[in-house]
C-alpha positions in Angstrom: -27.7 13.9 -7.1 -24.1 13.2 -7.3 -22.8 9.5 -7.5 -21.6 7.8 -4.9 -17.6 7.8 -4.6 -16.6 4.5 -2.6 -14.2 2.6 -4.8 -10.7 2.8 -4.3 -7.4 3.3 -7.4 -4.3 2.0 -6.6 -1.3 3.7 -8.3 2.5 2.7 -8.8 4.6 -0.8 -8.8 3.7 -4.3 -9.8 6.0 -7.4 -9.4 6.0 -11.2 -9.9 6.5 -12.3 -6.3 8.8 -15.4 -5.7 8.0 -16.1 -1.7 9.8 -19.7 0.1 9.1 -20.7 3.5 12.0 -20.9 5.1 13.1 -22.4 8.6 15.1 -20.0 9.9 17.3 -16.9 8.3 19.6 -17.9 5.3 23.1 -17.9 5.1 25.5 -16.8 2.4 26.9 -19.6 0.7 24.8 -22.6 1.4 21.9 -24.0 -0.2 18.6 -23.5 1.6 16.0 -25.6 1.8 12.0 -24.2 1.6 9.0 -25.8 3.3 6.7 -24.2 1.0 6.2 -21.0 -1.4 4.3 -19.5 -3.8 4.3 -17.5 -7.3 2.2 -13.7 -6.9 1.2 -10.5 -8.1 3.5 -8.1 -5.5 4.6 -4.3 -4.9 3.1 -1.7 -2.8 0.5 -0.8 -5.1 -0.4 -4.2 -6.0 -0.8 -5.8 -2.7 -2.9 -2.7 -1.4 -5.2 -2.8 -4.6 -5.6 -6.7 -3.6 -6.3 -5.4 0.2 -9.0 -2.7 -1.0 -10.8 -5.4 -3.3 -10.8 -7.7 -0.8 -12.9 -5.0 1.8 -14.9 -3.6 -1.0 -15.5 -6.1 -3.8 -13.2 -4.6 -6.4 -10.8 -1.9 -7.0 -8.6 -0.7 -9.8 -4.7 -0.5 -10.5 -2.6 1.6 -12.6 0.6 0.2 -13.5 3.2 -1.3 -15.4 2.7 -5.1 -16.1 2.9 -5.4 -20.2 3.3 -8.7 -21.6 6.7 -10.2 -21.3 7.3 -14.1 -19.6 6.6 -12.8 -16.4 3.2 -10.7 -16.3 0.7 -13.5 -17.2 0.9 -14.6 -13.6 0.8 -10.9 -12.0 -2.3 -10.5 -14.2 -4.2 -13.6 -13.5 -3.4 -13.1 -9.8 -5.0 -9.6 -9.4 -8.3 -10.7 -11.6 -8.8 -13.7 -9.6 -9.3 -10.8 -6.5 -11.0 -8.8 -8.0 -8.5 -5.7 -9.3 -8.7 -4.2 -12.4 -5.4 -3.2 -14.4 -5.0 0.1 -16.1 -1.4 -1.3 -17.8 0.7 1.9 -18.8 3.5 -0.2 -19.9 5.2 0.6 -22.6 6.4 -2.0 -25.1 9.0 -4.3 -24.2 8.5 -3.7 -20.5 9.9 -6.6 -18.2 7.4 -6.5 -14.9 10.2 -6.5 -12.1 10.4 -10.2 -10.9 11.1 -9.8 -6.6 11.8 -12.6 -4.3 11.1 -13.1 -0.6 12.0 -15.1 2.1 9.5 -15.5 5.4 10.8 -17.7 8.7 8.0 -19.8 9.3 8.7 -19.5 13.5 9.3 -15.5 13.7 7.1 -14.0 10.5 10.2 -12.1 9.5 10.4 -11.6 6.1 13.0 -10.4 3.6 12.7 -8.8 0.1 14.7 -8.3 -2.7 13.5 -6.5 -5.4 14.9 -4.1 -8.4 12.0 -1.3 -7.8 10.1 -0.3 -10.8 13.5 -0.9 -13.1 14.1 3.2 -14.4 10.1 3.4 -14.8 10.9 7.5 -13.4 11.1 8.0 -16.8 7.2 6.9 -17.9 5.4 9.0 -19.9 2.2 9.2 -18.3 -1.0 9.3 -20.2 -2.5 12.2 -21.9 -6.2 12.0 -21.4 -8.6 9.5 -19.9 -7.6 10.7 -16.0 -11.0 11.6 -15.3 -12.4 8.3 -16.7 -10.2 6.2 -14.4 -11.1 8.6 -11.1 -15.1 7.8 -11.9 -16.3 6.2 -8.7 -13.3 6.3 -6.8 -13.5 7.6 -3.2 -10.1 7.6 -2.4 -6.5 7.0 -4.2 -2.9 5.7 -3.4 -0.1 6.1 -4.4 3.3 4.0 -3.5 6.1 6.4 -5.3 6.8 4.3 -7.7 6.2 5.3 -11.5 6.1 9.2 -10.0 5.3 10.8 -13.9 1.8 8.4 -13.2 1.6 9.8 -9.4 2.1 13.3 -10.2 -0.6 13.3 -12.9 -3.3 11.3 -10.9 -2.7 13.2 -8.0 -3.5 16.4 -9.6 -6.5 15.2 -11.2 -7.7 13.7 -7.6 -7.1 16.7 -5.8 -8.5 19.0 -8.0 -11.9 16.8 -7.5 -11.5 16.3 -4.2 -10.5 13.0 -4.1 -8.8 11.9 -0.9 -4.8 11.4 -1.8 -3.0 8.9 0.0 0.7 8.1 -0.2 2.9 5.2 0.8 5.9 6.6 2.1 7.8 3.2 2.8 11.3 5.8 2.2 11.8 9.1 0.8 11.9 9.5 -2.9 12.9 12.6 -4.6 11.1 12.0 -7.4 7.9 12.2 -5.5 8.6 15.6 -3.6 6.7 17.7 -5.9 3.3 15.5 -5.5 3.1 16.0 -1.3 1.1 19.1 -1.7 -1.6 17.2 -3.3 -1.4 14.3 -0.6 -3.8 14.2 2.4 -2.2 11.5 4.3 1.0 10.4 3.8 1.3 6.7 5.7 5.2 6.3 6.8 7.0 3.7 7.7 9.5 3.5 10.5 11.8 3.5 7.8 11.1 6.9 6.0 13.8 9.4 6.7 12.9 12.9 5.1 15.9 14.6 3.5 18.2 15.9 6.8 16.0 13.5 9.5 16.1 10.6 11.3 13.9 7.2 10.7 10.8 7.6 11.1 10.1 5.1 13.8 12.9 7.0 16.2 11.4 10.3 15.2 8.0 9.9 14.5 7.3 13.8 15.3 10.0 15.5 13.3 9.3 13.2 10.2 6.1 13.6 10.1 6.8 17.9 10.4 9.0 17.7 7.7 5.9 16.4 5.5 3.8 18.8 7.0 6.5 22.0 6.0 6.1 20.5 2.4 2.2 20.4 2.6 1.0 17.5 3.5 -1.6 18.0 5.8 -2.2 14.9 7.8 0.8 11.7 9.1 0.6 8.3 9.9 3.8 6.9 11.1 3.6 3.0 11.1 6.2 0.5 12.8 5.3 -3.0 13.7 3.2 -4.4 16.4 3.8 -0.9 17.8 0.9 2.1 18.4 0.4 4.4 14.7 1.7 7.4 15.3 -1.0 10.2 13.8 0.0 13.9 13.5 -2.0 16.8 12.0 -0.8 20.4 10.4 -2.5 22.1 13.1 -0.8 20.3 16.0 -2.8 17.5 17.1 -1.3 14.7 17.6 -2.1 11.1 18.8 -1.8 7.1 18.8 -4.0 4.8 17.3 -3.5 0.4 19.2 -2.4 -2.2 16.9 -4.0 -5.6 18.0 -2.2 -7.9 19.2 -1.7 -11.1 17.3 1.5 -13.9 17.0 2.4 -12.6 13.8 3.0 -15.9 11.2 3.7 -14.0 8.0 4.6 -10.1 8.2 5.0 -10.0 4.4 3.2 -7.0 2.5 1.6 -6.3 5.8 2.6 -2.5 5.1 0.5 -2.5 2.1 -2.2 -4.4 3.1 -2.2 -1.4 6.0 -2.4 0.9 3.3 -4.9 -1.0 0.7 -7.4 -0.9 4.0 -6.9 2.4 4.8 -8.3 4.2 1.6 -10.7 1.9 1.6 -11.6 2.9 4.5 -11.5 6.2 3.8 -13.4 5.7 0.5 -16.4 4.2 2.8 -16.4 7.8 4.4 -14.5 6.5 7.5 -12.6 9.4 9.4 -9.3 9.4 10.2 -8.9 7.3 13.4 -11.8 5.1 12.6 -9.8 4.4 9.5 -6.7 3.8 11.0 -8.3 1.5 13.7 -9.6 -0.9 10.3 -6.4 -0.6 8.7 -4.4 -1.7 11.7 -7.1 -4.8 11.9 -6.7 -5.9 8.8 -3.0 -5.8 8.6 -2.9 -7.8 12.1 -5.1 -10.2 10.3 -2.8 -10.8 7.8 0.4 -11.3 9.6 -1.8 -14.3 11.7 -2.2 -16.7 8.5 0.9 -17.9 6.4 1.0 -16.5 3.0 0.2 -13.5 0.6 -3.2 -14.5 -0.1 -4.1 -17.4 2.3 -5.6 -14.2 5.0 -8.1 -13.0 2.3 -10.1 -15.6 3.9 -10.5 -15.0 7.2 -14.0 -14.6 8.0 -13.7 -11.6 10.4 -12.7 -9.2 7.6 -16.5 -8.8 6.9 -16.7 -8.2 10.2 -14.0 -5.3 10.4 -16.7 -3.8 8.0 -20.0 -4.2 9.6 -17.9 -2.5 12.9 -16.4 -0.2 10.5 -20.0 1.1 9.1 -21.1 2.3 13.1 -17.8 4.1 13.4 -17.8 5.8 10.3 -18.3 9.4 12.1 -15.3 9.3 14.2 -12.0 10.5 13.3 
């Protein structure tokens, strides 16, 4: 009998998050006052691999943390939920420090962070692929660390591993992995080489991915319906619920981090997409990047999502 595949492995950028609570949007030149904050594990592939343990009791993270001032925080944050690091880092790697800025009255947020700091140039590792993929149902990657991507993404796809990529903006680096992706998940920011934003476009960025293989599209913007497009034409929306959104921070990833989990469970398509929209409206109703990994209907999101697991 084969063994059940269910757990998910996140791949691509870690951070040290610095988030303040702000009143209102910050001006240049002034000093700004915060009404509360908080020190966290952040990036794409962190916050999703947080999001995925969260649903499924664990999940695992390959990455670039090593053991500089700032990782013993990004560590200690992702094992007290749950996620175990695979760290790739090579010595004397800085994990990227990123800070963040959310208005308390609106849920915008704002981000500044240096990206994964050259880490283009990574070697990836030469064995022990299969090892990590034992178990897991489904994989992401964010497009960071893209020598990591490329390698894992082979290896999934050539056990037929669901592929899933975060395509927050187009990265060259990560053009030669979209054959191996099932679902790409853009934002209304990704703009494919020649296009328009996503968000404006949703139909013509999502065929450019197609044209370079990938068979399946999600195109995610806001409170606003997914966009979902396949390679053979079909084409639909997917309701986001509505909530007064609080926080809106890493809600992208936290999308993501649900959906191949969701995916890993055996969930189809739009049954998927329906949890992951859930969960991220979830999130942007409770202040803070961890304070919503609480919320008592998330188990519920799962019991629901066990009955729908056939549709999609």
């Amino acid at each position: 009998m084969t063994a059940r595949r269910s757990g998910v492995l996140c791949v691509g950028l870690s951070t040290l998050d610095v988030v303040h609570h702000v009143d209102g949007p910050p001006r240049w030149g002034v000093k700004l006052r915060s009404v509360g904050g908080e020190l966290v594990a952040g990036g794409p592939a962190a916050n999703a691999a947080v999001a995925a343990a969260r649903l499924l009791g664990g999940a695992r993270l390959l990455t670039a943390i090593g053991d500089g001032p700032a990782s013993a925080g990004v560590h200690a944050d992702l094992a007290a939920h749950r996620v175990r690091v695979t760290d790739l880092a090579p010595p004397g790697w800085q994990v990227p420090v990123a800070s963040a800025l959310v208005d308390v009255h609106t849920g915008e947020r704002t981000v500044v962070s240096p990206g994964a700091l050259g880490g283009g140039g990574m070697a990836a590792p030469a064995s022990g692929m299969s090892d990590l993929l034992t178990g897991i149902g489904a994989v992401l990657l964010d497009g960071h660390h893209p020598a990591f991507a490329a390698r894992v993404a082979a290896t999934a796809a050539a056990a037929r591993i669901p592929v899933v990529l975060d395509a927050g903006s187009w990265k060259d680096e990560i053009a030669g992995v979209l054959p191996r992706v099932g679902v790409a998940a853009c934002s209304a920011d990704f703009t494919p080489p020649g296009g328009r934003r996503a968000g404006e476009d949703p139909v013509t960025a999502a065929t450019a991915l197609h044209r370079r293989g990938v068979p399946t599209v999600l195109v995610t913007d806001g409170p606003r319906p997914v966009v979902w497009s396949t390679l053979d034409g079909q084409r639909g929306t997917v309701q986001v619920p509505e909530v007064r959104a609080v926080d809106t921070l890493g809600a992208g990833d936290v999308f993501h981090g649900a959906l191949v989990a969701a995916l890993a469970l055996g969930l189809g398509l739009i049954a998927a997409t329906e949890v992951a929209a859930w969960v991220a409206a979830l999130r942007c109703r409770r202040l803070g990047s961890r304070a919503w990994l609480t919320d008592p209907e998330l188990d519920s999101v799962l019991r629901r999502s066990g009955s729908a697991a056939s549709r999609g």
